[in-house]
NUTORTI-376315 format. One record per residue (C-alpha): chain; z negated, y negated, x negated; residue in three letters. Coordinates in pm, whole numbers, plus 32768, in hexadecimal, padded with zeros to 4 digits. Layout:
c:up:north:east:r
A:Z:Y:X:ala
...
***
This chain:
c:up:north:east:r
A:C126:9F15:2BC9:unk
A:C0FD:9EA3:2A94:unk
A:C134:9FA3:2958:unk
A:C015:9FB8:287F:unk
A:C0BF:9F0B:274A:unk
A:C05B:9DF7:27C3:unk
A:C01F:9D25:26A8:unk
A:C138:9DAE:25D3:unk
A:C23B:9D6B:270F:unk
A:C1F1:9C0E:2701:unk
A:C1B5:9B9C:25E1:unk
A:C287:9AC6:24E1:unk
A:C2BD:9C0B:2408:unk
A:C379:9CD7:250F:unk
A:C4BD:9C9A:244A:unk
A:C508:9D2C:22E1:unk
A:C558:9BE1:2233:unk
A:C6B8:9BEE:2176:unk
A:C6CD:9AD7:2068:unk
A:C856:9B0A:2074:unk
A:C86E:9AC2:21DB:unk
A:C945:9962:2235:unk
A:C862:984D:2292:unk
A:C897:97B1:23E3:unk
A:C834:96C6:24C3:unk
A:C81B:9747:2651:unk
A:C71B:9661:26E0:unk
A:C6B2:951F:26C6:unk
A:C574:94B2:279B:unk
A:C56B:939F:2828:unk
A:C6D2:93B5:2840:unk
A:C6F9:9263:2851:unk
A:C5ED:911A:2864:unk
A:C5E3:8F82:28A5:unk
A:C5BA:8E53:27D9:unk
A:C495:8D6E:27FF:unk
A:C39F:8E5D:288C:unk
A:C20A:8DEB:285C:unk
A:C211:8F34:272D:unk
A:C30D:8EEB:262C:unk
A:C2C5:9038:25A6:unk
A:C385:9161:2611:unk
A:C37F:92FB:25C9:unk
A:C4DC:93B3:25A9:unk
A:C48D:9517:25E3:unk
A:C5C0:95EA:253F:unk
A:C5FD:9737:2570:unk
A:C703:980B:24F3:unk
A:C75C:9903:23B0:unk
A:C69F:98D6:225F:unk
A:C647:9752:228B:unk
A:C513:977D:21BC:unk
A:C4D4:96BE:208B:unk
A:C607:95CE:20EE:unk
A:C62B:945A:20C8:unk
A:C67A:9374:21D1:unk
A:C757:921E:219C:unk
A:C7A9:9134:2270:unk
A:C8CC:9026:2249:unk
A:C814:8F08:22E0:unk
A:C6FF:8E20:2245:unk
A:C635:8DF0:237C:unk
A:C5F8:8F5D:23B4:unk
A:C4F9:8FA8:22D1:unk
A:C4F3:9103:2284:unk
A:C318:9142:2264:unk
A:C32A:929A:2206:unk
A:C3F0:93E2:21F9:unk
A:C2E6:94F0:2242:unk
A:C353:967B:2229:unk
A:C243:9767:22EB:unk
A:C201:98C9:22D8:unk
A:C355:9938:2392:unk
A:C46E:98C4:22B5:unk
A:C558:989A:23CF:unk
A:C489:975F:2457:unk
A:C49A:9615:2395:unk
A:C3D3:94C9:2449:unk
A:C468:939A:23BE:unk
A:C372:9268:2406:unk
A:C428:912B:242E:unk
A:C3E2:8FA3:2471:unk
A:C4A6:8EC6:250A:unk
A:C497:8DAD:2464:unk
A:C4B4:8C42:2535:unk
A:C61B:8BD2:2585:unk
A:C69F:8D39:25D3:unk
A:C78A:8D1A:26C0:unk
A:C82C:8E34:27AF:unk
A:C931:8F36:2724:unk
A:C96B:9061:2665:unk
A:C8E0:9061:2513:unk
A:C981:9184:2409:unk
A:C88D:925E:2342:unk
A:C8CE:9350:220F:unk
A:C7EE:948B:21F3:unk
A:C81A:94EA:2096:unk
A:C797:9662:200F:unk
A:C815:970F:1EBD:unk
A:C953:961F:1E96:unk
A:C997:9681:2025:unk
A:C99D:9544:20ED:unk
A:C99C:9560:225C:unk
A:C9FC:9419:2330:unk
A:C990:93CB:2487:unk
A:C967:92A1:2593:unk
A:C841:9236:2635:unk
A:C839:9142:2752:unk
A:C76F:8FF2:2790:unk
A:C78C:8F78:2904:unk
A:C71A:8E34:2989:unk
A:C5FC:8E19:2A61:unk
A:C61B:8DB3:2BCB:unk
A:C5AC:8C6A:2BE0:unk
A:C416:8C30:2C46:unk
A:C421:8DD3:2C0D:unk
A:C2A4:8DB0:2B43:unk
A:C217:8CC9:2C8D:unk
A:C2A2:8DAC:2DA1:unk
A:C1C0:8DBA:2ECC:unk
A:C115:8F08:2F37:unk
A:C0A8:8FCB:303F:unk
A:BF54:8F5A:30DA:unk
A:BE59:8F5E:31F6:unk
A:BF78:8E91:32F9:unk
A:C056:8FD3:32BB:unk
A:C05E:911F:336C:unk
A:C0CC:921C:3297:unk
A:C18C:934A:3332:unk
A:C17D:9476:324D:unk
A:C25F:958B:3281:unk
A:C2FF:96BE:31CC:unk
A:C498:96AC:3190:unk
A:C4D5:97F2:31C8:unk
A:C431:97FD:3311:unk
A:C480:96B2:33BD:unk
A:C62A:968B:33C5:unk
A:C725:974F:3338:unk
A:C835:963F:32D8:unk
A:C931:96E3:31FF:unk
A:C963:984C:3255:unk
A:CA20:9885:3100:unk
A:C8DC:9865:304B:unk
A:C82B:9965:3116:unk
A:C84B:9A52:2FC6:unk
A:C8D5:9A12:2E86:unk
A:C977:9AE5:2D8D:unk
A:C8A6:9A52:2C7F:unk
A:C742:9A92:2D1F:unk
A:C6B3:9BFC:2D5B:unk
A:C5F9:9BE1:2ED3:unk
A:C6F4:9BE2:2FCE:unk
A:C708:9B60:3115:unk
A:C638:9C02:3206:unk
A:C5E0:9B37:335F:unk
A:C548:9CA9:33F3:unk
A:C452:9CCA:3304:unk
A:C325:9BCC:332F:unk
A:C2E3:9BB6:31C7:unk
A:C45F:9B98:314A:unk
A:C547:9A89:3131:unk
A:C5BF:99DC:327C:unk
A:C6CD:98E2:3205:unk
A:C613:977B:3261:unk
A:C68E:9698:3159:unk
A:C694:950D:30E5:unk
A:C7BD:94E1:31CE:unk
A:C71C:956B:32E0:unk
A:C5F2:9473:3297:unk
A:C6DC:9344:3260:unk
A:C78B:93A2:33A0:unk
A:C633:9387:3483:unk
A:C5B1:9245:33DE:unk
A:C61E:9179:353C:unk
A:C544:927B:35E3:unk
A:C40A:9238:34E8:unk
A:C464:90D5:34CF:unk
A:C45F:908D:3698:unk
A:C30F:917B:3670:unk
A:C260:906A:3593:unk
A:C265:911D:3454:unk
A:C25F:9048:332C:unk
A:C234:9140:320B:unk
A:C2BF:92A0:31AA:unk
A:C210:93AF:30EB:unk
A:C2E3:94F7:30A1:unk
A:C251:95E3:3015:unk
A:C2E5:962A:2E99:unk
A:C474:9653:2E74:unk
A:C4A5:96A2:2D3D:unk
A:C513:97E5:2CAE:unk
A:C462:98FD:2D26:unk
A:C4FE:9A45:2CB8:unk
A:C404:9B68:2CF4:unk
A:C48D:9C98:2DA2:unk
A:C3C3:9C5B:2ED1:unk
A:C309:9B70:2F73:unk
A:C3D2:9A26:2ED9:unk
A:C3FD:9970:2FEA:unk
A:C273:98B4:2FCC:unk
A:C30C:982B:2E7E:unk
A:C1BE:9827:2DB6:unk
A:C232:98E5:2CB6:unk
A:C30E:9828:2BF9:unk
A:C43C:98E6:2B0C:unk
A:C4BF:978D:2A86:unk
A:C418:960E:2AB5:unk
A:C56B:954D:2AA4:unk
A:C634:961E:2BAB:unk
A:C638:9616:2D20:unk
A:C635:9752:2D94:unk
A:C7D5:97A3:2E22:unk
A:C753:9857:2F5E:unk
A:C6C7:96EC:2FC8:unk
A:C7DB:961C:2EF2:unk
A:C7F2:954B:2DCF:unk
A:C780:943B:2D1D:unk
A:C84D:935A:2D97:unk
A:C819:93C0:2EFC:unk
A:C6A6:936D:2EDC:unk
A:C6C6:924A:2E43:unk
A:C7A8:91D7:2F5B:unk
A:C669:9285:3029:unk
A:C59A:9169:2FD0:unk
A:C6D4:905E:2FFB:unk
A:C6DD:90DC:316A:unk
A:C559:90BB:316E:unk
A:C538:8F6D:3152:unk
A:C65B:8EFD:31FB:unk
A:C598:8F8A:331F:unk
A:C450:8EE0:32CE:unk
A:C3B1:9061:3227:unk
A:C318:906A:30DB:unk
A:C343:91B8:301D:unk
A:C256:9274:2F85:unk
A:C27B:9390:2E46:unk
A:C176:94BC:2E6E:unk
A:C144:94F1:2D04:unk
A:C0A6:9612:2C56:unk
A:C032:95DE:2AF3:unk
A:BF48:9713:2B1A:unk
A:C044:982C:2B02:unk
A:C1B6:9877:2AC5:unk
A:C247:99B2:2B43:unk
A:C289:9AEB:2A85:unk
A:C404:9B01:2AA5:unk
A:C3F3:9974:2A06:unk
A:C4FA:9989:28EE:unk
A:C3EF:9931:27F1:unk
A:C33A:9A62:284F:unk
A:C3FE:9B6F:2763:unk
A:C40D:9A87:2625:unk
A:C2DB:99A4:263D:unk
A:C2CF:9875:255A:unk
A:C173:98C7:24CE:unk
A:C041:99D4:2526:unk
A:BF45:98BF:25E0:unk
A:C097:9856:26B1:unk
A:BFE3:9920:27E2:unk
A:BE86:99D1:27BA:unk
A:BED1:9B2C:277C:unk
A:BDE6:9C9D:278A:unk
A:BDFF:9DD9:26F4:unk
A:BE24:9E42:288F:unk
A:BE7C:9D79:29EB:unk
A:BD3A:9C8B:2A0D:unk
A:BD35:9BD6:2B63:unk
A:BC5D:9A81:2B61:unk
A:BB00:9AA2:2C55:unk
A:BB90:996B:2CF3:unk
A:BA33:98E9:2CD0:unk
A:BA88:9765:2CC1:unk
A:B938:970A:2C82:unk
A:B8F9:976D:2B68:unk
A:B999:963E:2AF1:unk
A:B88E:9574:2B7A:unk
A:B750:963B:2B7F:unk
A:B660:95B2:2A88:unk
A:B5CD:9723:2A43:unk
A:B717:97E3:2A26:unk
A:B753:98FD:2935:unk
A:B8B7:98C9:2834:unk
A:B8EF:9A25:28A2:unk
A:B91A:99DA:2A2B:unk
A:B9A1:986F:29CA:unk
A:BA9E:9928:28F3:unk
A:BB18:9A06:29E9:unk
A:BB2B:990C:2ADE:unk
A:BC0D:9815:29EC:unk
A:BCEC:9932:2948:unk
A:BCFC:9A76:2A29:unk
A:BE4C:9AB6:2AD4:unk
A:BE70:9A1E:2C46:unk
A:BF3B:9B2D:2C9F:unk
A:C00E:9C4A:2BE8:unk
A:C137:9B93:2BE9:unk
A:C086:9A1E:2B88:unk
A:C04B:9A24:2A31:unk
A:BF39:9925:29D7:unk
A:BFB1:982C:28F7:unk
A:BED4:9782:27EF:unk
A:BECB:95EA:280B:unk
A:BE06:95F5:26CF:unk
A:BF11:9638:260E:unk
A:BFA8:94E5:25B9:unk
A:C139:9538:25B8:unk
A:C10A:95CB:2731:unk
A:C047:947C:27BA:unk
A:C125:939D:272D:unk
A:C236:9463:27A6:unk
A:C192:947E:2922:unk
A:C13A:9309:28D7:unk
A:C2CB:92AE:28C1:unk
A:C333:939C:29BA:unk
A:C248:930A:2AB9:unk
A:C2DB:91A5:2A78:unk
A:C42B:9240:2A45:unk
A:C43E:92B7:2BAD:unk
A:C3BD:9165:2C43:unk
A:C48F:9072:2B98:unk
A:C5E7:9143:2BBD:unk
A:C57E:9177:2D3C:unk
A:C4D8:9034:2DAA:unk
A:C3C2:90FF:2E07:unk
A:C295:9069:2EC1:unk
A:C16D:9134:2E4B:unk
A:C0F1:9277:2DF4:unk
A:C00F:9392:2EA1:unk
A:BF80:9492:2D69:unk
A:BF36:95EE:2DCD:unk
A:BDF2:9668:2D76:unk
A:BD97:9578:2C83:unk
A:BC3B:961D:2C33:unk
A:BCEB:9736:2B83:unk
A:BD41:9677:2A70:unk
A:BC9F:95F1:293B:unk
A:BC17:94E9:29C7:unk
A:BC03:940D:28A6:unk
A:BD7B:9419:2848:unk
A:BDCF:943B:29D8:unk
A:BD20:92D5:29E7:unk
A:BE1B:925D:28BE:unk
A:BF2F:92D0:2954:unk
A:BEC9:91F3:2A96:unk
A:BE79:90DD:29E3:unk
A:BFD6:90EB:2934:unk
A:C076:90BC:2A9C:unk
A:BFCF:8FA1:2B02:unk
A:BFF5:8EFB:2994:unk
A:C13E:8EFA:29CD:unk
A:C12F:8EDF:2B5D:unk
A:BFF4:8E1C:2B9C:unk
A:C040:8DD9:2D23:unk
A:C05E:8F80:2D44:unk
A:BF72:9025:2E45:unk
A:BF44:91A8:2DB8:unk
A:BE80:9285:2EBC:unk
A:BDC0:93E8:2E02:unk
A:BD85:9521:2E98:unk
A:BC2B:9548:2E7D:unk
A:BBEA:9664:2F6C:unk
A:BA7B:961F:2F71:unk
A:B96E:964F:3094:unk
A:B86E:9533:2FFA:unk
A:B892:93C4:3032:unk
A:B7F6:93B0:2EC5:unk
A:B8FD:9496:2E4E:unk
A:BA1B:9411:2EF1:unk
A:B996:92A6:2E54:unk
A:B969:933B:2D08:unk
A:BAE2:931B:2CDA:unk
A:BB54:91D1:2D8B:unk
A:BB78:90ED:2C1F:unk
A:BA58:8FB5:2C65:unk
A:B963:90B7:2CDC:unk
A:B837:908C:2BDB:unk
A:B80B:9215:2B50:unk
A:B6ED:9260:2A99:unk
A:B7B5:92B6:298E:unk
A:B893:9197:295B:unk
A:B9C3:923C:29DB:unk
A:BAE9:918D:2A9E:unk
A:BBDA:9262:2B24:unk
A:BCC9:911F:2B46:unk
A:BD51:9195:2C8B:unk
A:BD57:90A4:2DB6:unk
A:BD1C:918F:2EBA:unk
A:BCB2:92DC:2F1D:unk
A:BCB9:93AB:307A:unk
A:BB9B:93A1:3142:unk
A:BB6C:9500:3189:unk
A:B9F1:94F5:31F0:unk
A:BAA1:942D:330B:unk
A:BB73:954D:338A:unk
A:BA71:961C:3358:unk
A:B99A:956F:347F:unk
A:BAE1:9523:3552:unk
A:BB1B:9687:3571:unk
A:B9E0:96CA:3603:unk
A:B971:956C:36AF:unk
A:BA5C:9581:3813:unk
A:BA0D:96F4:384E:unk
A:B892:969B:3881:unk
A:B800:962B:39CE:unk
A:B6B9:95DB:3991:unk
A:B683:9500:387E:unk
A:B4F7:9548:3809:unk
A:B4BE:9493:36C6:unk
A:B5E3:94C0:35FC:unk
A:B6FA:956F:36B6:unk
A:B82C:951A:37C3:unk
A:B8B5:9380:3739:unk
A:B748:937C:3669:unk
A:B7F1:945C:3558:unk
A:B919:9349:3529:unk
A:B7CA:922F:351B:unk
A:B717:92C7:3429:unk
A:B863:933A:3356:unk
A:B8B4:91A6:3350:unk
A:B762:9198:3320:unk
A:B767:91F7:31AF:unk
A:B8AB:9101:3162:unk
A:B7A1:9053:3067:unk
A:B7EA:9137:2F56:unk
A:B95A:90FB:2F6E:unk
A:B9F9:8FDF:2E66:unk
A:BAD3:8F8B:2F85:unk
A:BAE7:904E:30C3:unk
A:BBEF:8FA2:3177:unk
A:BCB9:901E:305D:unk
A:BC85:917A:30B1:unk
A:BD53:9287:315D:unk
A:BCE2:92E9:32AA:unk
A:BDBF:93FB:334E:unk
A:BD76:9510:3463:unk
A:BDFE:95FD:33C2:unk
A:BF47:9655:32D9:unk
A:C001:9792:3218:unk
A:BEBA:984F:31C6:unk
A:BE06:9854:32D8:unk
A:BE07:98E1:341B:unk
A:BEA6:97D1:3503:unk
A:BDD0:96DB:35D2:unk
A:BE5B:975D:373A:unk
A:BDC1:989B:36E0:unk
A:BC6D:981B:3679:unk
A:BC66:974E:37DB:unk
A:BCE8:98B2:3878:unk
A:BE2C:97D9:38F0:unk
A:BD57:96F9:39A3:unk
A:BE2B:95B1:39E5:unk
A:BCFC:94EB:3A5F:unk
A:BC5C:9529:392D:unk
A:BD89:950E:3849:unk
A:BDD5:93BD:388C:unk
A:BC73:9365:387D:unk
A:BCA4:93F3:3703:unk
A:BDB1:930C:36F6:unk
A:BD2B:91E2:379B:unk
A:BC17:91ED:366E:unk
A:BD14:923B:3534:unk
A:BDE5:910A:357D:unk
A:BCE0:8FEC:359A:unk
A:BBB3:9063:34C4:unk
A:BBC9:8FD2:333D:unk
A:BCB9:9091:325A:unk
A:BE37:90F2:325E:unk
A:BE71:91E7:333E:unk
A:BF56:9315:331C:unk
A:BFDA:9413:340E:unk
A:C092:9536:33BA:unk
A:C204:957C:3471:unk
A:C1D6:95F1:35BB:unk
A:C091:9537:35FB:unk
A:C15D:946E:3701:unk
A:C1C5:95B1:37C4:unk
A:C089:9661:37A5:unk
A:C106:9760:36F1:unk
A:C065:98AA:369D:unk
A:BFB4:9957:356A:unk
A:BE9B:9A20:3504:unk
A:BE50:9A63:33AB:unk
A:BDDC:9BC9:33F2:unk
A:BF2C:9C39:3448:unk
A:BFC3:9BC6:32EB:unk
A:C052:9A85:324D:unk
A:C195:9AA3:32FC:unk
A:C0FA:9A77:342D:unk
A:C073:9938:3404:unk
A:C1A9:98C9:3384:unk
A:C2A0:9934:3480:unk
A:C400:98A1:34B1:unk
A:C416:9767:3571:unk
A:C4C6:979E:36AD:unk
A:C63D:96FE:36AF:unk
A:C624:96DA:354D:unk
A:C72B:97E9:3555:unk
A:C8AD:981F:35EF:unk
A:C88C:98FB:3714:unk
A:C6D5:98F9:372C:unk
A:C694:9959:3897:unk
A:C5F3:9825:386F:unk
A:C606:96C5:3803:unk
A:C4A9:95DD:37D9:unk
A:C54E:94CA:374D:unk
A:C5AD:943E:3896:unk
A:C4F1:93E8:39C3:unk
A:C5CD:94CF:3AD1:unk
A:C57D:95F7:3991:unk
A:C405:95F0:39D2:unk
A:C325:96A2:3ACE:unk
A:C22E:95B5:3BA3:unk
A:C122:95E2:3AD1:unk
A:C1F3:9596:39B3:unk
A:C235:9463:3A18:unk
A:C110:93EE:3A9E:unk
A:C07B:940B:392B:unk
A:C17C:9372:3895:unk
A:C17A:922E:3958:unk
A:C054:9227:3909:unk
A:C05E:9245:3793:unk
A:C1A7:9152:37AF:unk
A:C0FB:9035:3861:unk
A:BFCC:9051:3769:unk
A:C0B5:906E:3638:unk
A:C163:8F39:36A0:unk
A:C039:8E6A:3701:unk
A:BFAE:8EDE:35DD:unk
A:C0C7:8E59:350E:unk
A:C0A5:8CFC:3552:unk
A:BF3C:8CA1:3560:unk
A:BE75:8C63:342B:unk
A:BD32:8C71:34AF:unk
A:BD61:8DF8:34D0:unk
A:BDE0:8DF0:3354:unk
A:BCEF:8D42:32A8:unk
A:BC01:8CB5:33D3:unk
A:BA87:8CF8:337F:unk
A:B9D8:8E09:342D:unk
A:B8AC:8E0E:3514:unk
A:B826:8F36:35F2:unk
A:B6FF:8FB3:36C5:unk
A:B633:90C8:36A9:unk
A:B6BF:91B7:37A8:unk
A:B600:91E3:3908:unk
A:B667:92F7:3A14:unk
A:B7AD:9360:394B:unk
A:B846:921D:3960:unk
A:B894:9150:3802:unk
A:B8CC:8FD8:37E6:unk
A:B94A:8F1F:36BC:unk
A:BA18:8DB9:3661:unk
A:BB14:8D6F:35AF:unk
A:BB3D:8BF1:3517:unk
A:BB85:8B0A:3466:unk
A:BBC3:8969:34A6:unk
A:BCD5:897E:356D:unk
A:BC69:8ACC:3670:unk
A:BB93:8BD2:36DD:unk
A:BBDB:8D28:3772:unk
A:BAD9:8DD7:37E4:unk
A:BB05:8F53:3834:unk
A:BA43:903C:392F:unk
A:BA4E:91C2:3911:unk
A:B9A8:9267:3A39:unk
A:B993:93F0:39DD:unk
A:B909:9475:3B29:unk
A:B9EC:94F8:3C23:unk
A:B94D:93DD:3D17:unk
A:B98D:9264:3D40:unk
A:B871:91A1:3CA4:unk
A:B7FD:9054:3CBA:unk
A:B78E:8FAA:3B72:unk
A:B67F:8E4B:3B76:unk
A:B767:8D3A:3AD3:unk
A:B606:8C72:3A60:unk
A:B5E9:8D6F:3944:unk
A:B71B:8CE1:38A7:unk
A:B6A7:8B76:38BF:unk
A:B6BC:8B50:376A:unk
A:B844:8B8E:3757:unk
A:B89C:8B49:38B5:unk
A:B7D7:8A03:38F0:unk
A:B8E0:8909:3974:unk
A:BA1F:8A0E:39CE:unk
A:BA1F:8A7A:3B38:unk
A:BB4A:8B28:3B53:unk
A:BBDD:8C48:3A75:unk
A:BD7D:8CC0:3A9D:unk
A:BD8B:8E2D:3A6C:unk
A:BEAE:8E94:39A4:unk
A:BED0:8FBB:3A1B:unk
A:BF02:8F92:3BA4:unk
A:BF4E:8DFA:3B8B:unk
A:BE2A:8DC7:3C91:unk
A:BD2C:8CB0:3C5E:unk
A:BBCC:8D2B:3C64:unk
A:BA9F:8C40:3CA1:unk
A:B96F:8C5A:3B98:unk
A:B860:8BFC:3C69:unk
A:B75F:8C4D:3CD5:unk
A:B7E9:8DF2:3CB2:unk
A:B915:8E82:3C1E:unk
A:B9A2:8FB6:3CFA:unk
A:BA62:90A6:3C19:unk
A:BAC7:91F1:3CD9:unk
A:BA87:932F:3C11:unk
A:BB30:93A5:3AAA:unk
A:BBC5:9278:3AC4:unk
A:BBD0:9163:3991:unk
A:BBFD:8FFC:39E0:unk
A:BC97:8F0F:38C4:unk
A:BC4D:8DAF:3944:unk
A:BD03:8C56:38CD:unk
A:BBD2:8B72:3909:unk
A:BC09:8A1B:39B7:unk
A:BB3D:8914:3A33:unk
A:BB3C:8896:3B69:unk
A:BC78:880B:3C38:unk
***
């Protein structure tokens, strides 16, 4: 709990300032940056002893050194540099000069990778596997705790720290890789030092350090090196919202608006639409925007200029030393949305190929839309992110195979008229469509472990428009329920783990059931994987009738058509109403069972089954 100094605690003035005290330099962010990147312009963030009111040299002409600016807390100086055309790669000397004291340090220009600015992106022909590392493989046991971090290891406790790590992850690529996965999404790894509850990672205690119970830098750069040799883009889950309160900045901020501060604890009303209701009150906006997510998530301010430029660099930092692939924000609604959308727009400046996916935990179409950048707001306001998760989607899928009867608008009629609304959308086969992931109860629980209905859920996520994402354990059915706590919706993986009772990752490791799901989810992953039309196919599909749902997929080269049937009974289903997509195929190949089903003049489909058919014309 937090004391009720709250203000004093954490403000710049928490230190009695000694003029006499030896200046220093301990920190340099970035710690080190490229040549020939789309900004020329780069922040230096120094911290140390007594650096205000310093100047700043630099022995080279094509660094030009902008402007030395001192803030409120002397012990932060930002130096803003350009780099001028024709810098090349290397080390570069600089002089800080104070009082006739001159302090000399290094700072480091790399070379980009080549084609680094054009790199490709995650997209609607991936299938994005999101897990968390400390619940999916322990890899390095030596890491499990650290005598440098406070929360110890703790596999007993369901909300401590288990010991899954980057190794662990690189280790089980071949296993995500031969399952069809072509994209990775951990959730954060940097630096989390809070006493408890650490291992989510979302609040962060320093943006350029991986935390050492997961590894290093250099072990998740070599993360996304094994990545791609294995055909896997990687994703960063970034948070721009909030830091965490045992971040080093946190006792010796650089200046008062550095995080939005009360005379007491003040919790946002995590009302995110505030930001787009046309009648809202600044008070609930305000609250929304600058309360505290949580008592240990201090809410930092993106209006201040020095802290967006910095989260600006960081971001960038992070993909260009990693190779990363894309980003994932975490709740993105929090922030100022203004300066949140310049911050995204500063990524793809500099990356314009990069797909960047918001939370926007939303239960409105129009809401969700608000924040995908092309949609046209009444307001003129362009979030300038690619993509956002479809969470109106889940909402429907957690409902729609539970439901016999179908009336008007329930059973496969809730998915219709979900898909239905797709109109508002700047681009919905550029959303996020998942059952379910780390927040919410997990999908096996919603369809009360029904495996009939389960891969039904499936059978839909993987061939309806979007990019699809499935959270670890999706494959195994593995359980969850949000009632019973977070950790229980994140439990281990089984085998991820010397001496688990059991061991997942391998077929002779899983139960009957287990299998049986994840052959299925293999086959459609791999399928998947290599046909287009699924990708980026157009979309056509027919108002539900007796629980059963029909749509297309297609483009010039194919078309898929796919049957759900959500009654217990076989049905059979009048190919003439389909003239319009069917009319010269006679024959469809279902993926899923290899066997050749003819289209005319009725389709048999045996109950809470789902048929994916390859259309073909006649032999």
């Amino acid at each position: 709990m937090l004391k009720p100094f709250y203000l004093m605690t954490f403000l710049l003035f928490t230190h009695v300032f000694l003029f006499s005290q030896k200046m220093s330099v301990d920190r340099i962010e970035p710690p080190f940056w490229w040549t020939e990147m789309h900004d020329h312009e780069l922040q230096l963030m120094l911290y140390g002893k007594d650096l205000g009111n310093a100047s700043v040299n630099c022995d080279n002409q094509l660094i030009r050194i902008k402007s030395v600016e001192t803030v409120e807390n002397k012990n932060y100086l930002f130096v803003n540099l350009v780099l001028e055309e024709g810098i090349q790669p290397g080390k570069y000397s600089f002089t800080l000069t104070k009082n006739k004291k001159e302090i000399p340090f290094e700072y480091e220009l790399k070379k980009r990778d080549e084609n680094s600015a054009q790199r490709k992106s995650y997209d609607a022909s991936d299938v994005i596997y999101l897990l968390m590392p400390d619940r999916f493989a322990n890899g390095d046991e030596n890491n499990d705790s650290t005598p440098d971090t406070k929360e110890k290891h703790n596999r007993a406790y369901k909300g401590g720290r288990h010991g899954g790590d980057i190794q662990g992850m690189i280790d089980r690529l071949p296993y995500l890789a031969e399952m069809g996965v072509t994209a990775l999404w951990p959730t954060p790894l940097l630096l989390d030092d809070e006493e408890k509850y650490s291992y989510h990672g979302y609040a962060a205690a320093d943006y350029y350090k991986i935390d050492p119970r997961y590894g290093t830098n250099e072990l998740y750069k070599k993360l996304a090196d094994e990545c791609h040799k294995h055909g896997i883009k990687l994703i960063k889950d970034y948070v721009t919202n909030h830091c965490g309160i045992s971040h080093w900045w946190m006792t010796d901020l650089p200046m008062k608006d550095w995080v939005h501060q009360f005379p007491s604890f003040t919790r946002t009303n995590y009302r995110m639409s505030t930001w787009n209701d046309p009648y809202t009150s600044d008070f609930d906006l305000q609250l929304n925007n600058r309360g505290w997510f949580d008592h240990t998530m201090p809410d930092l301010d993106q209006s201040n200029p020095y802290l967006l430029t910095y989260l600006k660099q960081n971001a960038i930092w992070w993909i260009e030393y990693a190779g990363l692939d894309g980003l994932r924000i975490d709740t993105y609604p929090y922030n100022d949305k203004w300066h949140i959308a310049q911050w995204t727009k500063a990524i793809r400046d500099e990356y314009p190929n990069i797909n960047i996916v918001g939370e926007c935990w939303q239960h409105r179409p129009s809401e969700i839309a608000y924040w995908q950048s092309g949609t046209p707001n009444y307001d003129g306001y362009d979030s300038y992110l690619p993509s956002v998760m479809d969470f109106c989607l889940t909402d429907q899928l957690f409902e729609a195979f539970n439901e016999a009867d179908q009336g008007w608008d329930k059973g496969v009629a809730r998915i219709y008229y979900s898909l239905v609304t797709d109109y508002v959308y700047a681009n919905p086969y550029n959303l996020m469509v998942m059952l379910d992931n780390h927040d919410i109860t997990r999908y096996s629980e919603s369809v009360k472990n029904d495996v009939d209905n389960y891969k039904l859920a499936l059978s839909f996520l993987l061939t309806t428009r979007g990019i699809p994402q499935i959270y670890y354990g999706t494959e195994i059915m593995m359980e969850g329920s949000k009632s019973q706590g977070d950790g229980d919706i994140r439990r281990d993986f089984p085998g991820g783990w010397k001496n688990d009772a059991q061991n997942a990752f391998v077929r002779e490791g899983r139960s009957p059931k287990e299998n049986e799901v994840f052959d299925h989810i293999s086959t459609l992953l791999n399928w998947r994987r290599n046909n287009p039309v699924i990708h980026f196919g157009k979309m056509m599909h027919f108002i539900p009738e007796d629980n059963i749902y029909v749509y297309f997929r297609y483009d010039e080269q194919k078309k898929v058509m796919v049957i759900i049937n959500n009654n217990k009974e076989s049905k059979k289903i009048k190919a003439a109403r389909f003239k319009e997509m069917i009319e010269g195929y006679s024959l469809g190949h279902d993926i899923l069972t290899g066997k050749m089903v003819v289209l005319q003049p009725e389709i048999d489909i045996e109950g809470k089954k789902a048929l994916i058919l390859e259309l073909s014309k006649a032999l």
